[in-house]
C-alpha positions, 0 to 999 in steps of 0.5 A: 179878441176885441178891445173891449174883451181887452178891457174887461180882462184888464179889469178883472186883472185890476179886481184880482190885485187885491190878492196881492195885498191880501198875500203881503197881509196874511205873510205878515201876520204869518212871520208873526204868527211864526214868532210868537209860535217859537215861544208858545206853541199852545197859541196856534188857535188864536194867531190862525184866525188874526193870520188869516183875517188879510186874505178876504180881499183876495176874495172880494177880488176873486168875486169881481173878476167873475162878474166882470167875465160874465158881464163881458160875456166870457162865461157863456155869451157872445164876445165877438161885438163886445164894445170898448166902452163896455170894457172901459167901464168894466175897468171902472167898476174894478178899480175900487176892490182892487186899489182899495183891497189891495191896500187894506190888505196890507193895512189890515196885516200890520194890524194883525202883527200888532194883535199877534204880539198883543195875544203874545202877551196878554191872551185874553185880549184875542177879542178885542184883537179880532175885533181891531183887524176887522174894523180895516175890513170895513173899507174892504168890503165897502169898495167890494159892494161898489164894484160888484153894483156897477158890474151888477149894473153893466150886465 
């Protein structure tokens, strides 16, 4: 294995750390979820989709480190003259979905809990509880679209 290679892995690595944030948020919401479900066990409709909003950016993470492996050439070319600039730069392109989904992930969570007590206590404001957990989602996905372009670009 080349340092570039290194490089690479470590960038998809970087993209992937995203999933922390994301198991943090959707745990988060799930103890609430868990809490309020004590109480009402009819709301398990409403507190599945607030739980389960935190978990994009795992996927957003995913997304990347697949396009980092195929921008390296992991899956299907030839690695063995893979340049470490090439693998710097691929660390790069990785770094705004993984610092970025990693902290809206746990931003995005603590907004669910708070919607969770929310529908708990007033439940037709599940509208506008979705609506306060996804408007975290944005910085999400724009640092996904930032990542997935430059790897885009390095293939």
């Amino acid at each position: 294995m080349t340092i570039g290679i290194f490089y690479a892995l470590a960038g998809a690595a970087i993209a992937m750390s995203a999933g922390i944030g994301s198991a943090i948020g959707v745990s988060r919401a799930g103890q609430a979820s868990a809490a309020l479900l004590s109480k009402d066990p009819s709301k398990f409709g409403s507190v599945l989709v607030l739980q389960l909003l935190p978990a994009s950016q795992s996927i957003y993470g995913f997304v990347v480190a697949v396009f980092a492996f195929l921008a390296c050439g992991l899956m299907g070319g030839d690695v063995s003259a893979f340049p470490p600039d090439q693998g710097l730069a691929i660390i790069a392109a990785c770094i705004p979905v993984g610092i970025i989904g990693l902290v809206s992930a746990i931003l995005q969570g603590n907004v669910a809990v708070a919607c969770i007590n929310l529908v708990g206590k007033q439940e037709g404001q599940m509208g506008k509880g979705i609506t306060m957990t996804v408007l975290v989602e944005i910085f999400a996905i724009f640092s996904f679209i930032i990542s997935l372009l430059a790897l885009i670009f390095l293939m």
